[in-house]
N, C-alpha and C positions, 0 to 999 in steps of 0.2 A: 816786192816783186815775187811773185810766182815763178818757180821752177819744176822741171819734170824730174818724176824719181830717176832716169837713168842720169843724170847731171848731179844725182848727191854728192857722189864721191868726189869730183870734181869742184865742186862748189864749196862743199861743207856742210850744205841744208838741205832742208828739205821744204817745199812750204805745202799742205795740204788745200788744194781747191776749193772743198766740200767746208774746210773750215775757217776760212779767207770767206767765205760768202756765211758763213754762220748759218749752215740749214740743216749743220749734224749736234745732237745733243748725244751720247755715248753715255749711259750709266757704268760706275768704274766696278770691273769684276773684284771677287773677293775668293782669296783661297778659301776651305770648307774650315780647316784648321789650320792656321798658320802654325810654323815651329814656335814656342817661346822660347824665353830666354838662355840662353848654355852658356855654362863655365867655362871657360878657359883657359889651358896651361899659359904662360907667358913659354912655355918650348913647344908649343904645338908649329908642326912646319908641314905645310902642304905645298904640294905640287900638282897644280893643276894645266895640264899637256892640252895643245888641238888635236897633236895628231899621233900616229906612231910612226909618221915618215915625214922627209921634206925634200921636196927636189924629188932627189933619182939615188934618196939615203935607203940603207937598208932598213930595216924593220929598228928601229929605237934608237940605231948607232950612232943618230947623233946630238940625242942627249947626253953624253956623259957628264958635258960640265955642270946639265940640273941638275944630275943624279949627285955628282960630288956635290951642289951649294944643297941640297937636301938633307944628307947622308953625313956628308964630311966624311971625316978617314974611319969610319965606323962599318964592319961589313955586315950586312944582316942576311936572316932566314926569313924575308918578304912570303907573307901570306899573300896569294894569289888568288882575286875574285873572279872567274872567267865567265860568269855569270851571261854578260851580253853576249857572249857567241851563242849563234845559232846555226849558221851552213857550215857542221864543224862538231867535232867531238870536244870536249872539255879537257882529253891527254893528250891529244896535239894541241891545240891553245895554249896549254902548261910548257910543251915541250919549247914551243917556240919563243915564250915568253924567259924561262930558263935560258938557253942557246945567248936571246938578247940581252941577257942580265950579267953572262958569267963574266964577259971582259972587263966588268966595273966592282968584279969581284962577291957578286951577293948569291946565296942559294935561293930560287924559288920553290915555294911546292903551294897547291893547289885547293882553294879549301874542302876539293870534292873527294880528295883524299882523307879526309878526317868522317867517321860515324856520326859527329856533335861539332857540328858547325859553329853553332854559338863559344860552344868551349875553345876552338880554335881560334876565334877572336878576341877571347877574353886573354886566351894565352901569344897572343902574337905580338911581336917586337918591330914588325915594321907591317904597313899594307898595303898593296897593290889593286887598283881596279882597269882592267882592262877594257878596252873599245869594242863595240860592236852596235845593237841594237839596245838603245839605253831604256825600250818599253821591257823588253825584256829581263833587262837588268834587274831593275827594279821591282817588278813581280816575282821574279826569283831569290832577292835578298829579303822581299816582304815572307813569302814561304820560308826562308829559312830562318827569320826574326833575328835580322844582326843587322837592322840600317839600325835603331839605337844604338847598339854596343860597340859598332863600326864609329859614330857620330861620339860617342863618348871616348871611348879610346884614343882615336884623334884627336880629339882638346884636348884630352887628359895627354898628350906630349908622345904617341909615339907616329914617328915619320909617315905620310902618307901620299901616295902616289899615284893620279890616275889620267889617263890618257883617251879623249873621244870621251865614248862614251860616259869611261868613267873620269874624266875630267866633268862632263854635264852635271854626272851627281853629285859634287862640291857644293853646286848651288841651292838656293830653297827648294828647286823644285824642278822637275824633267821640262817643264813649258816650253823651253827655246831650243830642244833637241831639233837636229832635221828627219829623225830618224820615223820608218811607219810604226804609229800603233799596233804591233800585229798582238800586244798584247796586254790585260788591262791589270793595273798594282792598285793594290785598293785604297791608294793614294797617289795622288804625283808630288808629294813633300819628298826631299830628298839629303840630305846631311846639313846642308845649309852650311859649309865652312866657309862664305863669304855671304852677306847681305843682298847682295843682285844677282840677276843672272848673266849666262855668256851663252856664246852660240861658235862652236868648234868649228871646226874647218873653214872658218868664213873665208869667202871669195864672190871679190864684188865683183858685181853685175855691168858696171859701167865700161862701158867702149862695145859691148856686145851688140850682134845686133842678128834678128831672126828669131828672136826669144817673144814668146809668145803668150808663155805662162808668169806667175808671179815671181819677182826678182825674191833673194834672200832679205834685199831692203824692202821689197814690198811684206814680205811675214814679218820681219820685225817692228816696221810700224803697226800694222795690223795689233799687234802682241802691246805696245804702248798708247794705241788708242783705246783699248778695252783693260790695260789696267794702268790706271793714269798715276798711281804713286812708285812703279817698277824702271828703271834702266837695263840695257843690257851693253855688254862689252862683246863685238866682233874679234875671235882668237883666231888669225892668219896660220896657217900652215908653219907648223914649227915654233912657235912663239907657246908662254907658258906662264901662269901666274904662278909665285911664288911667295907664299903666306909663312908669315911667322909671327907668332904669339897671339895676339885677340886682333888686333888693326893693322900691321903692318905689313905691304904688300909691294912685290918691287915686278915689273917686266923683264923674262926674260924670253932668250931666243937665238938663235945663232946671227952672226954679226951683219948677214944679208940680209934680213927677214923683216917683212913689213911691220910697220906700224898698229897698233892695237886699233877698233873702230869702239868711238862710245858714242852709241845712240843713246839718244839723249828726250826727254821730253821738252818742247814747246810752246805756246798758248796756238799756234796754228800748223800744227803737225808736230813733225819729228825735226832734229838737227842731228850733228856730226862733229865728235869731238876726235881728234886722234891725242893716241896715247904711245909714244916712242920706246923703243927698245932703253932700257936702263930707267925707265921712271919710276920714283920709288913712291907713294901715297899714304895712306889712311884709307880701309878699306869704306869707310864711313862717307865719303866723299864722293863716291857713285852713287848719286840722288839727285833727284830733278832739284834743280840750282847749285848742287856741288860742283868747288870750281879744284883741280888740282894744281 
């Protein structure tokens, strides 16, 4: 049976028209250079955040308990990427990012602070990416030549933490940001600390009505029909993956907070997997037929 995208979420599918009548052929896009293969600490621990709010919380306050399943009883001196802001200086960014860190105990400082950016990565014990515009991000980390040493550092075991934006760049690559192009990295490869991608602040489209433009399920299909070997995970407001060592990936989120969305590939569109707060996986299992 055929259904309309605004009944996915409801449903759990999706069925494509165009491909129930077999009169679309799609050739499957290919990154220019995908990431190869990377080493892995068995302590590598990531945190990858939606958002930096939830509800009517203040600015991060209410992560603490990811910060503690991250961090544990360890306090660190978190290097601070502020990179995506752009309506904004980079010493308010820090100040604010600081302010939200001190209750959980960590110092922040900034890596615009340092002459030798690289050297501050190489020398840092924990790291931070912050939200904003993730085109920006990433043209700005390409200029300063630390997505390697950031992406190495991180396997190689020390804690890393990014929220929006830089939650986006965990993944292979910026593609499923909602964010404008306002600026071009001369690459969209991006750390790759998990094999698929996610798409932040997701909020579905369903029950709406007066919407006229493309839903967030209509980009994402979009995004799976043009590259047929990729999945992506919708992260709810507040909700948060949490990686540790090469595979192992658990859901978190505060104990209200929706369900994960995993779009999924089809033989006639898209489907709809949810994925529940406390789920623990194999990161290897987000791919077209992986079942968790």
């Amino acid at each position: 049976m055929s259904l309309s995208r605004r009944s996915l979420i409801q449903t759990a599918i999706l069925g494509s028209a165009a491909a129930a009548a077999g009169t679309v052929s799609v050739a499957q896009a290919k990154i220019k250079k995908p990431l190869g293969p990377q080493k892995v600490s068995e302590k590598r621990r990531v945190l990858i955040q939606s958002s930096s709010r939830y509800h009517t919380s203040g600015y991060l306050d209410f992560a603490g308990d990811q910060y503690e399943q991250l961090y544990g009883s360890t306090k660190h001196e978190i290097l601070f990427i502020p990179y995506a802001k752009v309506a904004g200086t980079y010493d308010a960014y820090e100040k604010q990012v600081q302010d939200a860190f001190k209750p959980f105990g960590h110092k922040i400082i900034s890596i615009h602070r340092f002459k030798d950016p690289q050297k501050a990565v190489r020398e840092a014990s924990a790291i931070a990416v912050g939200g904003g515009n993730t085109w920006a991000l990433v043209t700005r980390m390409y200029e300063a030549g630390i997505i390697d040493l950031i992406r190495d550092q991180v396997n190689g075991g020390i804690p890393y933490c990014g929220w929006s934006a830089g939650g986006n760049v965990a993944c292979p690559t910026l593609r499923t940001t909602n964010d404008m192009p306002i600026a071009e990295p001369p690459s969209f490869n991006t750390f790759g600390f998990i094999p698929f991608q996610t798409n932040p602040h997701f909020i579905s489209a369903a029950g709406t009505s007066g919407l006229n433009n493309e839903t967030r399920e209509d980009r994402l299909e979009e995004f799976l029909w043009y590259n047929k070997d990729e999945e992506v995970i919708g992260l709810p407001e507040g909700t948060a993956l949490f990686v540790t060592g090469e595979h192992n990936c658990e859901v978190i989120g505060p104990k209200d907070s929706d369900a994960l969305y995993w779009f999924r590939q089809a033989p006639k569109g898209m489907t709809l997997s949810r994925i529940p707060l406390g789920t623990k996986f194999d990161l290897r299992e987000i791919r077209p037929g992986g079942k968790i």
